[in-house]
N, C-alpha and C positions, 0 to 999 in steps of 0.2 A: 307629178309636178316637182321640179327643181326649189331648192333649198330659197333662193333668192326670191321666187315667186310665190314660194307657201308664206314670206315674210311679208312681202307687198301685197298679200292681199288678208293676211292678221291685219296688218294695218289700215288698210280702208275700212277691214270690217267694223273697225276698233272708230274707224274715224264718224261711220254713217250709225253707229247702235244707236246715239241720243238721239238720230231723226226716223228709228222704227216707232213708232204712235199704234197708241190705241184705237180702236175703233171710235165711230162719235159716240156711241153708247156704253162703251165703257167710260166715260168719263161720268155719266151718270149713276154709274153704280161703284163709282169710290167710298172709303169708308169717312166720314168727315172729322177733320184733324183738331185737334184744338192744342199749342204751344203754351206752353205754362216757364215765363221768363223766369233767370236767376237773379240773385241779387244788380241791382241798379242797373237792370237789362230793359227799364220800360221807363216811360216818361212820369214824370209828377208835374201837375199843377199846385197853386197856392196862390192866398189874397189876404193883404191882413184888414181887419176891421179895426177898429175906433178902441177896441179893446186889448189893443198890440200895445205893447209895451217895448221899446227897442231898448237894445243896448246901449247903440250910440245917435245922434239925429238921423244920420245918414240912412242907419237900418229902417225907416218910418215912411223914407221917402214915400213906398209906396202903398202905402194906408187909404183905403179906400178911391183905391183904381184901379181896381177887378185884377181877373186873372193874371198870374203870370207862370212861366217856366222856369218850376223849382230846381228840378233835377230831367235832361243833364246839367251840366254848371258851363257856365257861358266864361273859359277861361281866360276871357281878355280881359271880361271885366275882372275878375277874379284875382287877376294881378294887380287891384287894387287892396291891402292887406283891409280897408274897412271894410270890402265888398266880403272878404271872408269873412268876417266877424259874423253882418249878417243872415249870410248863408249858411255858417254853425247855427245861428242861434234858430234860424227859420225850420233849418234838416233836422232836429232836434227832437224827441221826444220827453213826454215827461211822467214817472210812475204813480201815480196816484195808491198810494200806500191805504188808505182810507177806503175809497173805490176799489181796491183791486183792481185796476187797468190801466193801460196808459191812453195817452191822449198829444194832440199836440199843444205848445207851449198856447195859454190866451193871446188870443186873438188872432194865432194864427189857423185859417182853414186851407184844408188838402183837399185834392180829387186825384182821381187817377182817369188821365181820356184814356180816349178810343177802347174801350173796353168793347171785347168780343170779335176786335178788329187786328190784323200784324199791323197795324199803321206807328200805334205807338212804339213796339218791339224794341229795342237797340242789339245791333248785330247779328241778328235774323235774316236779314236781307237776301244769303246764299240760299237756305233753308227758303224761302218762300218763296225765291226765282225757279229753286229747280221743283217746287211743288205745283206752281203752276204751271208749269210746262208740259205737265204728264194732263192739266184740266183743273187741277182745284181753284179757286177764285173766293178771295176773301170775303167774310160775310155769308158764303152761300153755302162752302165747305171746308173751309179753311179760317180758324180762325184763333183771334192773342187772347191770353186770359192774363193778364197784365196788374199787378197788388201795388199796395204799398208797401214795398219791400221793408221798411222800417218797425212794421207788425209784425207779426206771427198769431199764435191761435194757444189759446188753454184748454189744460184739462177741464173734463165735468168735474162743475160747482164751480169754480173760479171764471167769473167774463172778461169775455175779450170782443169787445164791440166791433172793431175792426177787422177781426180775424175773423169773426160768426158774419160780417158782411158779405164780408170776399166767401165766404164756402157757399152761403147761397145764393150770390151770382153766378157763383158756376156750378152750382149743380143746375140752375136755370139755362146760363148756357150750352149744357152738355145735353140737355133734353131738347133745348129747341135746336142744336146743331143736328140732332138725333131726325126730329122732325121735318125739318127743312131734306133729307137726305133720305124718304120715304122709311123712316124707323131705325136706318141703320146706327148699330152702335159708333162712340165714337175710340179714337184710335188719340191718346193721352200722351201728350210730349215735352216733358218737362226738363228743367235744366238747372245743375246745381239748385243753391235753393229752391228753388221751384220743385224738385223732386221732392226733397222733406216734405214739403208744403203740401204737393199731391198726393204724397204718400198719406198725412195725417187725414185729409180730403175725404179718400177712398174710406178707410178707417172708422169714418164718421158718419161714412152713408150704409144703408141697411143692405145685405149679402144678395138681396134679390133686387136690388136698385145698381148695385154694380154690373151683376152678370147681366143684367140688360141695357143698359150705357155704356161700357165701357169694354170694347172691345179686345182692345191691350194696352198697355203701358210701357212707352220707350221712352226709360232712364238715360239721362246721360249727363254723365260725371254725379251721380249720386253719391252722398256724405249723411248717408242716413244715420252715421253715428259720431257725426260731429268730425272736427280737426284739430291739430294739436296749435296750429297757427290764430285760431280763434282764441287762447289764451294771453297770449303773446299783444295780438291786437287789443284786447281788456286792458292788458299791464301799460305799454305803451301807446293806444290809439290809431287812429287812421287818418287819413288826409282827402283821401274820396278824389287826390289827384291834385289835391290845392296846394301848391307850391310856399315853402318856407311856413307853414300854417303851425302858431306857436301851441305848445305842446297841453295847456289844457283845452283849448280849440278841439285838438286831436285826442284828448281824450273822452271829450263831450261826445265827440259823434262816433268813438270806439263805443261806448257803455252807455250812454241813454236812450238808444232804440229797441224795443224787444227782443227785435230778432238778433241782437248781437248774443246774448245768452244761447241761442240754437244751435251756435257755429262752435259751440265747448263742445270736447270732446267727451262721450259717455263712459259711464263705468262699465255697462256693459259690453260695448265695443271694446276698448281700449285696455281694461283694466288695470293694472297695475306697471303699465310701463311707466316711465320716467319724461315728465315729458316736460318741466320746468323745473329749473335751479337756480334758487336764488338765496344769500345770505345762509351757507350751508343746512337748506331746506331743499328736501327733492317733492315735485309735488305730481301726482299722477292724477289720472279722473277719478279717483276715488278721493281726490282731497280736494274739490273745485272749493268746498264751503272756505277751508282754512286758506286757500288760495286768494279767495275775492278781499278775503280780509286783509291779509297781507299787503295785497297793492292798494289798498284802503278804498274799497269800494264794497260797506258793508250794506249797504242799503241795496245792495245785487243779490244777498243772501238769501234773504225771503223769496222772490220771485224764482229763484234758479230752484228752491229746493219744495216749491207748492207748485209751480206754471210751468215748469220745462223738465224737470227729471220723471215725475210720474209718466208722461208722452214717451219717456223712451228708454224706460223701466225694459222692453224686449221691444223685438221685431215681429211683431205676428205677420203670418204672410197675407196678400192682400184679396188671395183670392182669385185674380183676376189673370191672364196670360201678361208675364212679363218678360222685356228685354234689357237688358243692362249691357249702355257702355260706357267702359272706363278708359282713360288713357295710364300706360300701364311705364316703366322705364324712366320716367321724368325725376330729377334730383327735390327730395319737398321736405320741407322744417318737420324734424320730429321731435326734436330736443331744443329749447331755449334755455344758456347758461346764462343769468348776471352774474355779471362783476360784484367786484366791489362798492359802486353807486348803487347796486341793487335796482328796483326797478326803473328808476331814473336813467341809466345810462343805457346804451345797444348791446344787446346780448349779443354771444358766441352762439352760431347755430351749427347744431349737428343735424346731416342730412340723412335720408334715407329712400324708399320706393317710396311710389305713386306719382301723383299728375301735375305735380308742380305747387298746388296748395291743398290737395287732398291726400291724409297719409295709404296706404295699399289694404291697411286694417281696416277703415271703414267704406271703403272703396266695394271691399270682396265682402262686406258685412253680407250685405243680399245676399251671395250667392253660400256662403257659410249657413246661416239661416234658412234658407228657403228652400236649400239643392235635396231632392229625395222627400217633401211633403208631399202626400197623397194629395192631387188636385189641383195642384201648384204649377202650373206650367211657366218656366222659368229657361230664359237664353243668356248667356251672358259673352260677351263681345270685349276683350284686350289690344285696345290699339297701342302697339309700343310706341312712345316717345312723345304723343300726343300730350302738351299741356289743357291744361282745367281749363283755357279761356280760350283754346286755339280747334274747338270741334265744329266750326263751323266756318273756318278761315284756312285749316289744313285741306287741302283736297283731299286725300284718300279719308280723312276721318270726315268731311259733310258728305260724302258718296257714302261713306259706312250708316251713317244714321238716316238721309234720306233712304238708303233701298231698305233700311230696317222699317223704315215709315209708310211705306210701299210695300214692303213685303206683307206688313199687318194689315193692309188695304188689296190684299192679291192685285198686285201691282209690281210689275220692275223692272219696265228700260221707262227712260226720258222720251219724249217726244217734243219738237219745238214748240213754242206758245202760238197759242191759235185762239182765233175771239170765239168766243160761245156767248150765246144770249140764255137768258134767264127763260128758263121752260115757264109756258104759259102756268100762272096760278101761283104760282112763287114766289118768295118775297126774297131780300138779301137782306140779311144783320148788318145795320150799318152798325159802326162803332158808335158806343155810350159814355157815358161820364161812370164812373163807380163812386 
């Protein structure tokens, strides 16, 4: 065959692969997925009671009239600067220094829907089109394991009400996913935060409760050892998107939620690099204490150095078959200078590898850690150029983590979506409240 025609017909072949399918019964022997979102990749509810205390009238409005939609943030209203007030003050958490744990502000109550469902998800959407495609179907095999991203989880002796909720919802959900799927393990897909998160998870459940739940584990953009821009975010705060949102606004919702402490970078990943400069102080992960103090957030000291540095004192491997991908080429803060204002003013940033908000040091922590342990079955996946928030909106990076998700499923071309009905005896996980 001539040059032109071995071209034209690469290309049909290229064109008709996503309509080669499976047989009907391979769809029944997929492994059942469960997505474990990153930070503010899933919906919050909230309602305040009788016992809300607002900041301004405005914030009160809606005192006993049931639910509403916390987070995402509804940015029209949002351009109202009172609607931000409330909105810091609702997204909020608060440390309960006595209790050891946090909580959210009185009066106000959270949930988290659709739990066990992709419904809630945020930007998942690619990832669950092309999952059903191949047969999986939310609730039966396919399914969101969705937090309050504003928590995280403690070490043993220290509670964390919130975080001990969410690990056993899902280890409930990973056994009846298991169930529903005639025993098969499930196949763990976690994202940024969500990997920490899953990784502690695993960690937490007993070595003979993993290897029979959990199939394998596909990481993507994992920061198991923190980032250097999580400091940065403490010093100066966050905005969560909210336009003009005045700066202790922005540093409320930098530093009152647990899991902001998760996103510092460790001593043991990081060590002694440089990774803050401020009022001729260089501060690295080995100086977070002297660090928190500085930008005057000393009541972060206790917690960071009893509820989050013990968790990630080392990496133990998990045991269980893993894949990790990162995006690899991306320009990311590794160094924050203050000026002169110190932490008040915009730092100089010097840049370096990784994925845009993840540095390459805790990027490749896994595979540093993990490559060459007896028993450890470990892949690891470098997509150049790939940003931290763009794995599942870049084409070639959602094709790389779907056929990873697929290949731990023996599983790997696309097939168009086709109805299937619920096999007699079956039930479907609708989505819950957490």
């Amino acid at each position: 065959m001539d040059l032109p025609r071995l071209v034209a017909a690469a290309v049909l072949l290229g064109a008709l692969r996503p309509l080669l399918c499976h047989s009907a019964g391979d769809a029944k022997s997929l492994h059942p997925v469960v997505l474990v979102p990153g930070y503010a990749a899933n919906q919050l509810e909230a309602q305040l009671t009788a016992a809300y205390e607002p900041p301004t009238p405005v914030c009160g409005a809606r005192k006993g009239k049931g639910w509403f939609r916390l987070w995402p943030i509804n940015h029209t209203a949002m351009d109202d600067p009172r609607q931000a007030t409330c909105f810091t003050d609702q997204m909020s958490v608060v440390y309960d220094a006595v209790a050891d744990d946090y909580g959210n502000p009185a009066g106000v109550v959270t949930r988290v829907p659709f739990f066990a469902s992709t419904r809630g998800l945020i930007g998942w959407d690619p990832v669950v089109r092309q999952l059903e495609a191949v047969g999986y179907r939310d609730g039966e095999s396919l399914f969101g394991a969705p937090y309050d991203f504003r928590y995280s989880v403690a070490p043993s002796g220290h509670p964390s009400a919130e975080g001990a909720r969410y690990f056993a919802a899902l280890a409930r959900l990973i056994e009846r996913a298991s169930s529903l799927n005639e025993g098969r393990p499930v196949v763990l897909v976690p994202h940024s935060l969500g990997c920490a998160l899953a990784y502690q998870f695993l960690l937490s459940q007993p070595l003979a409760w993993r290897r029979r739940f959990v199939k394998r584990v596909v990481f993507v953009a994992a920061a198991l050892g923190g980032f250097a821009e999580g400091m940065d975010i403490l010093a100066t705060g966050m905005d969560l998107g909210l336009p003009n949102l005045a700066r202790p606004s922005r540093i409320r919702l930098g530093r009152s939620q647990q899991s902001a402490l998760w996103r510092l970078p460790t001593p043991m990943v990081f060590g002694d690099r440089p990774l803050v400069v401020a009022n001729n102080t260089t501060y690295t992960a080995n100086d977070i204490v002297e660090f928190l103090e500085a930008i005057g957030f000393p009541e972060g000291v206790r917690p960071y150095v009893t509820r989050v540095l013990p968790m990630w004192e080392a990496l133990p491997e998990p045991m269980v078959p893993v894949t990790s991908i990162i995006g690899v080429g991306v320009s990311t803060p590794e160094t924050f200078v203050y000026g002169e204002e110190g932490f008040v003013g915009a730092p100089e940033v010097v840049y370096g590898d990784g994925d845009g908000d993840i540095n390459m040091v805790s990027l490749e922590a896994i595979e540093k850690e993990w490559s060459g342990v007896e028993g450890q079955v470990l892949k690891v996946l470098r997509l150049p150029g790939v940003h931290h928030s763009d794995f599942f909106s870049v084409g070639f990076a959602l094709k790389k983590v779907v056929d990873e998700i697929l290949n731990a499923s023996r599983t790997a071309k696309l097939c168009p979506k086709t109805d299937m009905q619920v096999p007699v005896g079956e039930k479907i996980l609708k989505g819950q409240v957490l």
